[in-house]
Backbone as CSV, one residue per row, in Angstrom:
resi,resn,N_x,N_y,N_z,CA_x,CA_y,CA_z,C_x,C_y,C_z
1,UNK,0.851,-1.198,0.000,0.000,0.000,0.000,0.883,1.243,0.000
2,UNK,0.470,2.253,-1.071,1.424,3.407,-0.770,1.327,4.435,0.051
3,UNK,2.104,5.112,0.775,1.992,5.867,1.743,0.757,7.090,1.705
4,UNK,0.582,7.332,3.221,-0.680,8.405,2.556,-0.496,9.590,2.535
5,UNK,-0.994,10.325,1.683,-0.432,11.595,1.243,-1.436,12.654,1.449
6,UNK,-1.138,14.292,1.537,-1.249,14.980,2.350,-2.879,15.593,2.050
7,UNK,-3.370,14.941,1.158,-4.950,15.549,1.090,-5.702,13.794,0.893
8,UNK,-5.518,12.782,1.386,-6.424,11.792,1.194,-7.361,11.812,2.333
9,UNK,-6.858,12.250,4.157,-8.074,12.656,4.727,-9.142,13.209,4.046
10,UNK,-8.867,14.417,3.122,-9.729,15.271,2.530,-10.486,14.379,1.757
11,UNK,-10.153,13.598,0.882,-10.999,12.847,-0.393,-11.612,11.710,0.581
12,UNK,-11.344,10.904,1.781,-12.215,10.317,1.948,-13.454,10.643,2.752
13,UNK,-13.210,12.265,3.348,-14.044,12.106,4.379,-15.214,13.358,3.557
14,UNK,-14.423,14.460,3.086,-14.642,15.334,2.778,-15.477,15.883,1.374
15,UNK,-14.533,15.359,0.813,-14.713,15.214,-0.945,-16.298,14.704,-1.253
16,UNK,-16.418,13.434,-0.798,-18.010,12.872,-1.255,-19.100,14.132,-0.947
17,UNK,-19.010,14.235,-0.033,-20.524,15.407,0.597,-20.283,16.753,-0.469
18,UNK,-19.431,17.115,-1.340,-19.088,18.410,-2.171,-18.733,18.269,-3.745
19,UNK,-18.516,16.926,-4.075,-17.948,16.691,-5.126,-18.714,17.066,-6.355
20,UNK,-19.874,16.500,-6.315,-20.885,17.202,-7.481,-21.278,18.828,-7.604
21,UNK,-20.813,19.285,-6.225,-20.959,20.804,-6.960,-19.641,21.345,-7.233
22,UNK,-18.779,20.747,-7.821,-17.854,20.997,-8.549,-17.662,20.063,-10.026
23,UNK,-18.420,18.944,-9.855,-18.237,18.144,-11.135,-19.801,18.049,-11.852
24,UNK,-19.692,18.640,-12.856,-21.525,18.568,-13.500,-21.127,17.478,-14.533
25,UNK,-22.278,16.390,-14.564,-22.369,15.462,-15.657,-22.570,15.949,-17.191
26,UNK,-22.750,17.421,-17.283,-23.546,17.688,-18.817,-21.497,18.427,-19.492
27,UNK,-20.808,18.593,-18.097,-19.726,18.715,-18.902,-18.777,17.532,-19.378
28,UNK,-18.958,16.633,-17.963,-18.424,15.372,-18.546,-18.713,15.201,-20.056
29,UNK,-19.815,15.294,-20.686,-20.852,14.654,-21.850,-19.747,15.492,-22.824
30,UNK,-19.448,16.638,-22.634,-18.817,17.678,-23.903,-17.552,17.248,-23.453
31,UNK,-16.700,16.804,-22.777,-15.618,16.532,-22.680,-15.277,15.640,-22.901
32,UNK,-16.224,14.070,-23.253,-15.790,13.141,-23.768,-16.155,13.212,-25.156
33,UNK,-16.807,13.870,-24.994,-17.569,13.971,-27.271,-16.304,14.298,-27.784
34,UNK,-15.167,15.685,-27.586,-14.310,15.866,-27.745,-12.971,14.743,-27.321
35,UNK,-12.652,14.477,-26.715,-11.520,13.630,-26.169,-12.089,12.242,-27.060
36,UNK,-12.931,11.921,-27.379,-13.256,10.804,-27.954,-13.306,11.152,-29.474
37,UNK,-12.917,11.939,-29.867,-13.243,12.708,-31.452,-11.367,12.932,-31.522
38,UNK,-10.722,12.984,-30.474,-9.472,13.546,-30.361,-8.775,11.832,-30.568
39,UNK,-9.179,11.205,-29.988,-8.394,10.129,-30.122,-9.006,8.994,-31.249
40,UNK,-9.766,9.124,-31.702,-10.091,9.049,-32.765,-10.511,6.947,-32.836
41,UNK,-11.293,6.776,-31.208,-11.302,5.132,-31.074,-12.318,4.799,-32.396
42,UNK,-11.804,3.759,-32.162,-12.761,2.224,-32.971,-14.084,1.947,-31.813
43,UNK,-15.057,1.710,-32.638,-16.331,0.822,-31.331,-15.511,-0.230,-30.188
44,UNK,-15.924,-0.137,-29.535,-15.755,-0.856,-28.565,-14.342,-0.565,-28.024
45,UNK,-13.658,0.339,-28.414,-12.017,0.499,-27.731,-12.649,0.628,-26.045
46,UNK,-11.130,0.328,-25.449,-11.042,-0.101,-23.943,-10.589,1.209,-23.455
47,UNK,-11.253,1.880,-22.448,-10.539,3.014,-21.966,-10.504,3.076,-20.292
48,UNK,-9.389,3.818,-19.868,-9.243,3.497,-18.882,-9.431,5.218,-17.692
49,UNK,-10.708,4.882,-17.047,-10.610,6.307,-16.147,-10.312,6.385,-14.904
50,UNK,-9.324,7.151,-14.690,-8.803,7.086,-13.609,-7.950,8.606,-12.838
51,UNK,-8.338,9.107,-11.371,-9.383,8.685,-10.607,-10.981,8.864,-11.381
52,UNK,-11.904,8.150,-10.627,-13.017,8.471,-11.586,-13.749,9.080,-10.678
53,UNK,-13.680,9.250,-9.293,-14.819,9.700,-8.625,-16.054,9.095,-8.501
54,UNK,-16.930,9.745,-8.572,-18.226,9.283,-8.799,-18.929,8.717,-10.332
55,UNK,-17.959,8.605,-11.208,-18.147,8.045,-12.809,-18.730,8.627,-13.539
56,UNK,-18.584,10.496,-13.677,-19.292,10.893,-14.448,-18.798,10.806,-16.173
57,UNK,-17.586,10.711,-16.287,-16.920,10.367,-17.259,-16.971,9.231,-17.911
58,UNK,-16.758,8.191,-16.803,-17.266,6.656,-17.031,-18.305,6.063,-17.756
59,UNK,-19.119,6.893,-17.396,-20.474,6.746,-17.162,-20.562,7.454,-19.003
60,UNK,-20.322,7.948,-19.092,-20.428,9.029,-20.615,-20.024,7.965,-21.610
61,UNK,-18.530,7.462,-21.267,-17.822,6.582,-22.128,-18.276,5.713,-22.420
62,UNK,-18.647,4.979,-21.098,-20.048,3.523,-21.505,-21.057,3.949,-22.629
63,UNK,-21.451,5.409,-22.510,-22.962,5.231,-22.932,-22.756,5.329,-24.914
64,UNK,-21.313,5.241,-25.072,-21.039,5.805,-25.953,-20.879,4.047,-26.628
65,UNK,-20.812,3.180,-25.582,-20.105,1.757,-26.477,-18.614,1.089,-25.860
66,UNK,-17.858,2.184,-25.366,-16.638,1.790,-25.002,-16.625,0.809,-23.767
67,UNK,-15.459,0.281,-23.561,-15.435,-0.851,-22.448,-14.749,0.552,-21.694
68,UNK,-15.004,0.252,-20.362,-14.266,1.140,-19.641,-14.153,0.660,-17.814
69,UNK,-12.986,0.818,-17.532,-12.708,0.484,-15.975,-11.999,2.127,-15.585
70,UNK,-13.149,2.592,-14.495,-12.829,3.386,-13.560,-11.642,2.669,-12.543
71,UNK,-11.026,3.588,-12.196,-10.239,3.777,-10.555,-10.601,4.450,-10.139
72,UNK,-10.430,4.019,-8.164,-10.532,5.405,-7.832,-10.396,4.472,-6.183
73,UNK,-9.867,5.697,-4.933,-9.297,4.634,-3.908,-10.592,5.298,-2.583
74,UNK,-11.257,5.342,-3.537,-12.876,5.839,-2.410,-14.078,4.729,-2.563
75,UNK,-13.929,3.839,-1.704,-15.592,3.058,-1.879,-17.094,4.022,-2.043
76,UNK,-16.630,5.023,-1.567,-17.955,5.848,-1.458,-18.389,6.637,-2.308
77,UNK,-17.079,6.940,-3.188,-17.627,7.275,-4.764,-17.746,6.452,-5.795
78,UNK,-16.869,5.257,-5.845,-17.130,4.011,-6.675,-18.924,3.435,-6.179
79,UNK,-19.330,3.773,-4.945,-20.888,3.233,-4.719,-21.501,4.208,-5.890
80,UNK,-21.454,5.526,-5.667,-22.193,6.390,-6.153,-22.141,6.055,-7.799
81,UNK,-21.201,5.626,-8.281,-20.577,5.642,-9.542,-21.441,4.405,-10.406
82,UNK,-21.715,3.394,-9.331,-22.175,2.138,-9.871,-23.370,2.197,-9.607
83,UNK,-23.951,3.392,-8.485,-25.731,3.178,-8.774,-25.687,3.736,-10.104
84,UNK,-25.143,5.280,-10.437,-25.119,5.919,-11.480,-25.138,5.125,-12.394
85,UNK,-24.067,4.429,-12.704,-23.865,3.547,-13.801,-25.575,2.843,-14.348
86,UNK,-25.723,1.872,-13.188,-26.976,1.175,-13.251,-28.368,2.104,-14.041
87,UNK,-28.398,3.476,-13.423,-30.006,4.203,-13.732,-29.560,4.716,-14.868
88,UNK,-28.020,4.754,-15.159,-28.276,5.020,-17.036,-27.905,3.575,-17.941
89,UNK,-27.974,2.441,-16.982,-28.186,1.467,-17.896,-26.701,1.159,-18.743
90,UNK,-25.479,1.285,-17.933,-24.405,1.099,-18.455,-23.599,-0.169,-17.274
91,UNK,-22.522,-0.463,-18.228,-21.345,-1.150,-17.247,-20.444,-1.021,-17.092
92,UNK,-20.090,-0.099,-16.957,-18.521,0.319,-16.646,-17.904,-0.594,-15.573
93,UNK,-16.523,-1.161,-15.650,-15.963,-1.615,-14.416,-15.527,-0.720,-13.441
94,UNK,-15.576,-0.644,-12.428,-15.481,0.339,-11.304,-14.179,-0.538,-10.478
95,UNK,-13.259,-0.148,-10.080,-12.045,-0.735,-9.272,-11.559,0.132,-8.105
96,UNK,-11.855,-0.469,-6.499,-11.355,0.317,-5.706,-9.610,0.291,-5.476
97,UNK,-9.081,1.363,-5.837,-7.385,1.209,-6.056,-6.867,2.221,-5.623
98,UNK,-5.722,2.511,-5.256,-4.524,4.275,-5.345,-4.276,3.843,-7.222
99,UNK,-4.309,4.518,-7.456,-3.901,4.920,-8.681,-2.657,5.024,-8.900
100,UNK,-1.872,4.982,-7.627,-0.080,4.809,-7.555,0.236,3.112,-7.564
101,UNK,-1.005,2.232,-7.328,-0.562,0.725,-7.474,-0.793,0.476,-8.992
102,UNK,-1.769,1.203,-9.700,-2.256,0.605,-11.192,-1.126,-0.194,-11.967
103,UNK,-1.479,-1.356,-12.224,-0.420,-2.507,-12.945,-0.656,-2.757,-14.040
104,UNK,-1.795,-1.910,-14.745,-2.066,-2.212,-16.394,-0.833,-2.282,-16.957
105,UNK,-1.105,-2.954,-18.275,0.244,-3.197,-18.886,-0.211,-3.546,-20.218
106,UNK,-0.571,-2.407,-21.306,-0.726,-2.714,-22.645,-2.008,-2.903,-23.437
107,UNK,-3.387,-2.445,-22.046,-4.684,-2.902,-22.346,-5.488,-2.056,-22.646
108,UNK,-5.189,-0.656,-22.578,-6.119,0.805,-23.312,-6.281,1.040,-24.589
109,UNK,-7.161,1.513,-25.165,-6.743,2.214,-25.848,-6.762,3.866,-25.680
110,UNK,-7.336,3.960,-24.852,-7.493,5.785,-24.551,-7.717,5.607,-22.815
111,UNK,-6.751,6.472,-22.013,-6.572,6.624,-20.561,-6.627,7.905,-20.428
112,UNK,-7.495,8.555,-19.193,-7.584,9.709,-18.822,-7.457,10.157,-17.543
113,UNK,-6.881,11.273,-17.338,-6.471,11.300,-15.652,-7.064,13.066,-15.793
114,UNK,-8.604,13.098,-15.290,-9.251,14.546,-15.253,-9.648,15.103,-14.196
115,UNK,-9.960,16.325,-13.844,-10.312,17.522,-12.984,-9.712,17.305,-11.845
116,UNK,-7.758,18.027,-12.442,-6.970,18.090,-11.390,-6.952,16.906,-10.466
117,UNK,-6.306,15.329,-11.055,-6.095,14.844,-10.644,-5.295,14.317,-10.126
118,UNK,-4.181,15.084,-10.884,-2.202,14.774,-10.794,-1.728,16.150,-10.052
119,UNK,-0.903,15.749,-8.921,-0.510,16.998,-7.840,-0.574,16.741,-6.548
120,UNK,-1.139,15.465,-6.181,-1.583,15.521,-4.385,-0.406,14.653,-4.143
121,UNK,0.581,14.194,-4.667,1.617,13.334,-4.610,2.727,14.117,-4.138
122,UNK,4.330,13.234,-4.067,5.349,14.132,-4.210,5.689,13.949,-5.581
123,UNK,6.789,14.689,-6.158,6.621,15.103,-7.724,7.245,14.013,-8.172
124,UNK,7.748,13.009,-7.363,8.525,11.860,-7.466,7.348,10.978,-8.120
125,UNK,6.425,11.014,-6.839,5.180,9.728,-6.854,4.145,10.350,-8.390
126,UNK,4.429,11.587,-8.287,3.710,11.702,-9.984,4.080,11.606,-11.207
127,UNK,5.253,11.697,-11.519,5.855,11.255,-12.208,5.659,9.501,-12.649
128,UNK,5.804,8.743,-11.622,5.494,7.247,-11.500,4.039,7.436,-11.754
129,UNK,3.066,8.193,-11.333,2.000,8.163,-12.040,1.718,8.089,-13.421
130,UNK,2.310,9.001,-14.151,2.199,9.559,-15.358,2.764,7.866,-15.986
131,UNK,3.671,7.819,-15.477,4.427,6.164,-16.170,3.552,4.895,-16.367
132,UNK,3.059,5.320,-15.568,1.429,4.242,-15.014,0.678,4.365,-16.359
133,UNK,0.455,5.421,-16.436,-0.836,5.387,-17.657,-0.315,5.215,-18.757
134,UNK,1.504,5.840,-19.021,2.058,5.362,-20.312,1.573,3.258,-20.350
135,UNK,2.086,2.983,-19.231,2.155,1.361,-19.652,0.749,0.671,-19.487
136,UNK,-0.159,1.447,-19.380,-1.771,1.103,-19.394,-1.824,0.930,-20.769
137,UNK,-1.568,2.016,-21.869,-1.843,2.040,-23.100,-1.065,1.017,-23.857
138,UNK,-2.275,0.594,-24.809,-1.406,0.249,-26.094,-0.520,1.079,-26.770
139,UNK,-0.217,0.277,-27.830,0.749,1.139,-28.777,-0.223,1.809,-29.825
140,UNK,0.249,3.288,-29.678,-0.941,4.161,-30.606,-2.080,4.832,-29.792
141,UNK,-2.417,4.311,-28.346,-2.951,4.677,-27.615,-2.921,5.936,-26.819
142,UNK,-3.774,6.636,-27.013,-3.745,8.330,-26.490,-3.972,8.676,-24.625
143,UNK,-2.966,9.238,-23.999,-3.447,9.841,-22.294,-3.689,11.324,-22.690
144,UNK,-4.864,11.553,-21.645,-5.103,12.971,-21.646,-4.762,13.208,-19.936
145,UNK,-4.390,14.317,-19.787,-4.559,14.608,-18.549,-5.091,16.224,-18.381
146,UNK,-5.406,16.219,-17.491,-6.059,18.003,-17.145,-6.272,18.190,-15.906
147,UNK,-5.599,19.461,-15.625,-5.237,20.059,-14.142,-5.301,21.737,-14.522
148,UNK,-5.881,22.096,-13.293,-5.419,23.543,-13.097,-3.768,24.314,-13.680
149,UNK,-3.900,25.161,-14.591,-2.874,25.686,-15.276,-2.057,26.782,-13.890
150,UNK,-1.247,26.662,-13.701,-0.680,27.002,-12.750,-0.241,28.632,-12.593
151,UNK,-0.069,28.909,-14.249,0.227,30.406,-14.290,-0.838,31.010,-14.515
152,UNK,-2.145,30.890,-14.635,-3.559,31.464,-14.296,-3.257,31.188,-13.042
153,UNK,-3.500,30.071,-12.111,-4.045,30.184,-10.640,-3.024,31.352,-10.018
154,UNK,-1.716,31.449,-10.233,-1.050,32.682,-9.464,-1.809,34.185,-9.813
155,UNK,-2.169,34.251,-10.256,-2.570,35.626,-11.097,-3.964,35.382,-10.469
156,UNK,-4.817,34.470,-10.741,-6.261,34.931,-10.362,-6.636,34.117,-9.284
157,UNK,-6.357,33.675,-8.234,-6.664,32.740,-6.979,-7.483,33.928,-6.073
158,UNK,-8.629,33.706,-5.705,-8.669,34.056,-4.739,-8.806,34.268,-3.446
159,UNK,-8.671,34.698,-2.246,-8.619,34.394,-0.983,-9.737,33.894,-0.779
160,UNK,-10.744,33.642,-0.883,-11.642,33.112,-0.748,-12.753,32.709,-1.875
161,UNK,-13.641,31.724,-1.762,-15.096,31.939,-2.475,-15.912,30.756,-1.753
162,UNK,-17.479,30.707,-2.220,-18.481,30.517,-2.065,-19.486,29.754,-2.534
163,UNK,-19.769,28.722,-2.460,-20.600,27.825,-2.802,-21.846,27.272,-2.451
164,UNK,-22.885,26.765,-3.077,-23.726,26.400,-2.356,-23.883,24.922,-2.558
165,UNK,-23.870,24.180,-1.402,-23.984,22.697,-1.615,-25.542,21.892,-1.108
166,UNK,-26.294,21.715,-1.822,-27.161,20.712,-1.141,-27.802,21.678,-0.267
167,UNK,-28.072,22.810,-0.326,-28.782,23.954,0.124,-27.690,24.485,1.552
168,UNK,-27.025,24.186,1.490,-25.826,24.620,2.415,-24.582,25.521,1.637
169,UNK,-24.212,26.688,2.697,-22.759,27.266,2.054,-21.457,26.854,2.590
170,UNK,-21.204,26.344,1.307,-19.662,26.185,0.713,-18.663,27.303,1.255
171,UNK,-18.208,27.555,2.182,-16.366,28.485,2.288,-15.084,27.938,2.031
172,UNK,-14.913,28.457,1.287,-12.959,27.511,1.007,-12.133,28.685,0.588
173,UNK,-10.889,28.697,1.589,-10.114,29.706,2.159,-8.801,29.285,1.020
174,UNK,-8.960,30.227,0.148,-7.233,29.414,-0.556,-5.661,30.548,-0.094
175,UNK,-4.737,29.542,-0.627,-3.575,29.872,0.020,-2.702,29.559,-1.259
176,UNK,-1.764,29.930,-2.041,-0.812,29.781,-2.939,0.668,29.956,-2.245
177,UNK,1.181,29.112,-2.437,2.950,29.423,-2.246,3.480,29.901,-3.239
178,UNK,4.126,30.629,-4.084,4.912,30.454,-4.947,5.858,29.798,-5.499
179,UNK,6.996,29.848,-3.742,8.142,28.875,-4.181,7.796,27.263,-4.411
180,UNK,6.588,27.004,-3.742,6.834,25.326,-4.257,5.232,25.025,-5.097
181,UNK,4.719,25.832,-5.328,4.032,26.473,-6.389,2.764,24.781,-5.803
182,UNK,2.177,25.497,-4.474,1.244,24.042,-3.889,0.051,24.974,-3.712
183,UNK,-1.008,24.701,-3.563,-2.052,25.302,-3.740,-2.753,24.816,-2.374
184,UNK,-3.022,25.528,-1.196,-3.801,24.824,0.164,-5.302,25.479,0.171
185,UNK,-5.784,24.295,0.376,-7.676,25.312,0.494,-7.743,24.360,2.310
186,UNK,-8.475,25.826,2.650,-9.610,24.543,3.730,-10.840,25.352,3.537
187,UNK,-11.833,23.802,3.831,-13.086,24.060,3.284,-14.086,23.494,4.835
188,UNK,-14.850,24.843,4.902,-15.514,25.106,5.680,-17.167,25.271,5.254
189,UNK,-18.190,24.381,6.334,-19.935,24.647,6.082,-20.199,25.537,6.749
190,UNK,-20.888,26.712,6.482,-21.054,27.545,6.653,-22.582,27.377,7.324
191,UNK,-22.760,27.770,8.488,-24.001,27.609,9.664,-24.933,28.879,9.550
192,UNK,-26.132,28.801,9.645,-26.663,30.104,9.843,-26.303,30.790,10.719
193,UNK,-26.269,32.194,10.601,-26.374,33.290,12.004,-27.280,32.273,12.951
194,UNK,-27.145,32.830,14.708,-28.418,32.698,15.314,-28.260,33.727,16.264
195,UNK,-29.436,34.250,16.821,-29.148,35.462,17.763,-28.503,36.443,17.416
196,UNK,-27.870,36.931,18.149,-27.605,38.435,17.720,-26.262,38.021,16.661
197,UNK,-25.556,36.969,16.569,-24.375,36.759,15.570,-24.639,37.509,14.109
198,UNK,-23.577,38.393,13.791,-23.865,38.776,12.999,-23.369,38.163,11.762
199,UNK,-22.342,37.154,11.848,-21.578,36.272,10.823,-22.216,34.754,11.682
200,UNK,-22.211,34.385,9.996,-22.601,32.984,10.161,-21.436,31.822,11.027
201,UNK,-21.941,30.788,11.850,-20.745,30.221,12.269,-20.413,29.330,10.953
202,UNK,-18.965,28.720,10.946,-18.584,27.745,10.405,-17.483,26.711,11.047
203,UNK,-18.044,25.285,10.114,-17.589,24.439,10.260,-16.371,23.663,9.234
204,UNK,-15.043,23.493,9.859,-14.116,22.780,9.012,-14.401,22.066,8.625
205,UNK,-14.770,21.548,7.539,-14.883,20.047,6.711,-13.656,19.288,6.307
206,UNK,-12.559,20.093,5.864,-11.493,19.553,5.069,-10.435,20.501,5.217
207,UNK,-9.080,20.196,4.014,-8.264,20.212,4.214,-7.708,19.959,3.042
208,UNK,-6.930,20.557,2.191,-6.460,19.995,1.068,-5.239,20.474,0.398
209,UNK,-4.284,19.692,-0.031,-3.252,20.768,-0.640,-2.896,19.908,-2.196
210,UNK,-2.385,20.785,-3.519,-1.991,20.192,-4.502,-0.897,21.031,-4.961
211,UNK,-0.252,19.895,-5.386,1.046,20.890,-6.440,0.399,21.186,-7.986
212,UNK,0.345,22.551,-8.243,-0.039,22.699,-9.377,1.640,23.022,-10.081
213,UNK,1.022,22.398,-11.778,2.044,22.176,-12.721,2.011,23.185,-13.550
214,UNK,3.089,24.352,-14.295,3.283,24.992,-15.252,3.300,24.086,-16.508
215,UNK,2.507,24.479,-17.880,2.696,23.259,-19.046,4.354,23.264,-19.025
216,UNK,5.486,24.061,-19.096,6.593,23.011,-19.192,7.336,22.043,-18.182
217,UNK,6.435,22.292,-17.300,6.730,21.483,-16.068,5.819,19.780,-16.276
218,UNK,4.819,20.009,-16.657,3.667,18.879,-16.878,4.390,18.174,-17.966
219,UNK,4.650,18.909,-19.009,5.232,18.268,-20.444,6.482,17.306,-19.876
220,UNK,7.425,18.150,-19.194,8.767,17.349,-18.567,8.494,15.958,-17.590
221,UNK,7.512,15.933,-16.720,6.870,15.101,-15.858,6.490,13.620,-16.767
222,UNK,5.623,14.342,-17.994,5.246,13.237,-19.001,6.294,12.216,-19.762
223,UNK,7.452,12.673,-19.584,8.598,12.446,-20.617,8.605,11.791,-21.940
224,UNK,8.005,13.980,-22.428,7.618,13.654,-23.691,8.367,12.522,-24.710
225,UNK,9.896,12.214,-24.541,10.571,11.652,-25.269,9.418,9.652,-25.555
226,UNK,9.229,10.017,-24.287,8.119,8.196,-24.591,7.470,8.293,-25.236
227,UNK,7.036,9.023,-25.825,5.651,9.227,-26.568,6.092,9.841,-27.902
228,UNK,5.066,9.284,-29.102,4.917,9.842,-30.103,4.822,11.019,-30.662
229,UNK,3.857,11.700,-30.057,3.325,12.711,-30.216,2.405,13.296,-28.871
230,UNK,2.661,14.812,-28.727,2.030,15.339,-27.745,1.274,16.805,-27.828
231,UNK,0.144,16.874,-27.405,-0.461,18.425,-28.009,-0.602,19.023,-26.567
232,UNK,-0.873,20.522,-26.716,-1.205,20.915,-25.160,-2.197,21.586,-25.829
233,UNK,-3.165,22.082,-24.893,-4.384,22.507,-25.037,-4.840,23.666,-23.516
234,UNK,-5.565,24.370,-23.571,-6.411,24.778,-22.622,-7.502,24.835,-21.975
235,UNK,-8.008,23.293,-22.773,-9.134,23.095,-22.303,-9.897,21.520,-22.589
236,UNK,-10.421,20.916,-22.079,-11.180,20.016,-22.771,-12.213,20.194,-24.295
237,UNK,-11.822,21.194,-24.431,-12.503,21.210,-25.839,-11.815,21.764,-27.290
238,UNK,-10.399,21.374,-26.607,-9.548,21.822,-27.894,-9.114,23.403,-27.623
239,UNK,-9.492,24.067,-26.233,-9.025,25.784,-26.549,-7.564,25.972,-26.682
240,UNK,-6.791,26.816,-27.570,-5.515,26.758,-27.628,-5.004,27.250,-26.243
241,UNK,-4.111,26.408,-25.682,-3.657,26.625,-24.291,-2.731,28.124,-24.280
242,UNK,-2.846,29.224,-23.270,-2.106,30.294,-22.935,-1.801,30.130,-21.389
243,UNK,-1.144,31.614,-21.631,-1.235,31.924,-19.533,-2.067,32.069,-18.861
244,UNK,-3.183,32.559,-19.676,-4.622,33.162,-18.896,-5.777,31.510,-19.229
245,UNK,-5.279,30.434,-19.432,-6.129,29.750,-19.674,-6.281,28.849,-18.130
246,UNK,-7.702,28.530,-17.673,-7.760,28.078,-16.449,-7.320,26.796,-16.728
247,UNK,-7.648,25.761,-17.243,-7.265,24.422,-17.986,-5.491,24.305,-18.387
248,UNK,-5.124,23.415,-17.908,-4.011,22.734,-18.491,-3.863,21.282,-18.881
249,UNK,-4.148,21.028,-20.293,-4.317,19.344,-20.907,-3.409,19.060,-21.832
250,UNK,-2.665,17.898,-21.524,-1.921,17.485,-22.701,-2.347,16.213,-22.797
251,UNK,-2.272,16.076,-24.087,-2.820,14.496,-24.608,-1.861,14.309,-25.776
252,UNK,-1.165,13.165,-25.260,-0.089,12.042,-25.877,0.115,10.637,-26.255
253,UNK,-0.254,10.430,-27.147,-0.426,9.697,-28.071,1.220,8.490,-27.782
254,UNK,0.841,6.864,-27.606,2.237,6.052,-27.065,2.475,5.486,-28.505
């Protein structure tokens, strides 16, 4: 088992009760129409999603024909993932795993690692990530990955924002380092006033920190030299990647 690292409190305890108001299924739907138009599968190609969360991606890929096995090292979003699965009438394989053990070896044809999923590691253990999904794929076989672009988040982060979850407010306090360029939120439920309080109380929920990647930092991590071919992008839908782009995706072709 690999060691635990510095935001998995957060994803097991935290993450489930908030995750959908940050992940909408109708973008999953436009992000695989594209990524699946990008890699250009055959019916029935094997794809591999990983982490998957709650399978909104999964769940898209199935409905499309593809064989597909989620990861992901949360029973409680792999549940959610497989009722999901079921009420749209799909089968995705669902696998409870770290995504730092994955032992595929040659069985994808298209692997995806989405919404800022590479970073909660040390840059050591991501790297060995990234290697992971190279040896998942076949030969000819395309990885996408997509994370927060790192030279937007310095420039536009801000100290705070606001959410509403499940008729409850969302607070999450962010924090940027520069020098080791890690990104810390804590995320707090926000209580009604009562009595004379004039601020609402709140409650800590979580805790989270990620290393965000500059694209020539992500590109170097990937080692472009393994790969065929590699594009960067700014978005899941093909936007040409800049500084001001919130999205950072490269998809590389083995």
């Amino acid at each position: 088992m690999p060691p635990v690292f510095q935001s998995e409190r957060f994803f097991r305890e935290a993450w489930p009760q908030i995750s959908r108001a940050f992940e909408s299924p109708t973008d999953a739907a436009s992000d695989v129409q594209w990524i699946t138009g990008l890699a250009a599968l055959e019916p029935g190609a094997r794809v591999l999603d990983a982490p998957c969360g709650f399978g909104r991606h999964s769940i898209e890929l199935a409905r499309l024909g593809y064989e597909v096995a989620g990861v992901d090292f949360s029973e409680t979003e792999l549940e959610r993932a497989r009722a999901a699965a079921r009420e749209a009438g799909v089968s995705p394989t669902f696998l409870c795993q770290d995504i730092r053990d994955m032992e595929f070896a040659g069985e994808f044809d298209l692997a995806v690692n989405l919404f800022s999923s590479i970073g909660y590691f040390s840059d050591d253990e991501d790297r060995m990530v990234l290697d992971r999904f190279w040896r998942a794929l076949k030969p000819g076989g395309m990885f996408v990955v997509d994370t927060r672009n790192r030279d937007q988040v310095v420039r536009s982060l801000p100290p705070e924002e606001r959410r509403r979850v499940n008729g409850w407010t969302l607070r999450i306090e962010h924090e940027f380092d520069p020098a080791t360029s890690r990104w810390r939120a804590r995320w707090f439920r926000l209580k009604r006033a009562s009595g004379k309080a004039k601020e609402s109380a709140q409650e800590l929920i979580g805790e989270s920190e990620i290393r965000l990647y500059s694209a020539h930092e992500l590109s170097g991590m990937l080692r472009p030299e393994r790969w065929a071919r590699v594009e960067l992008y700014g978005g899941l839908d093909g936007t040409p990647f800049s500084l001001d782009a919130p999205r950072l995706v490269l998809a590389a072709w083995k």
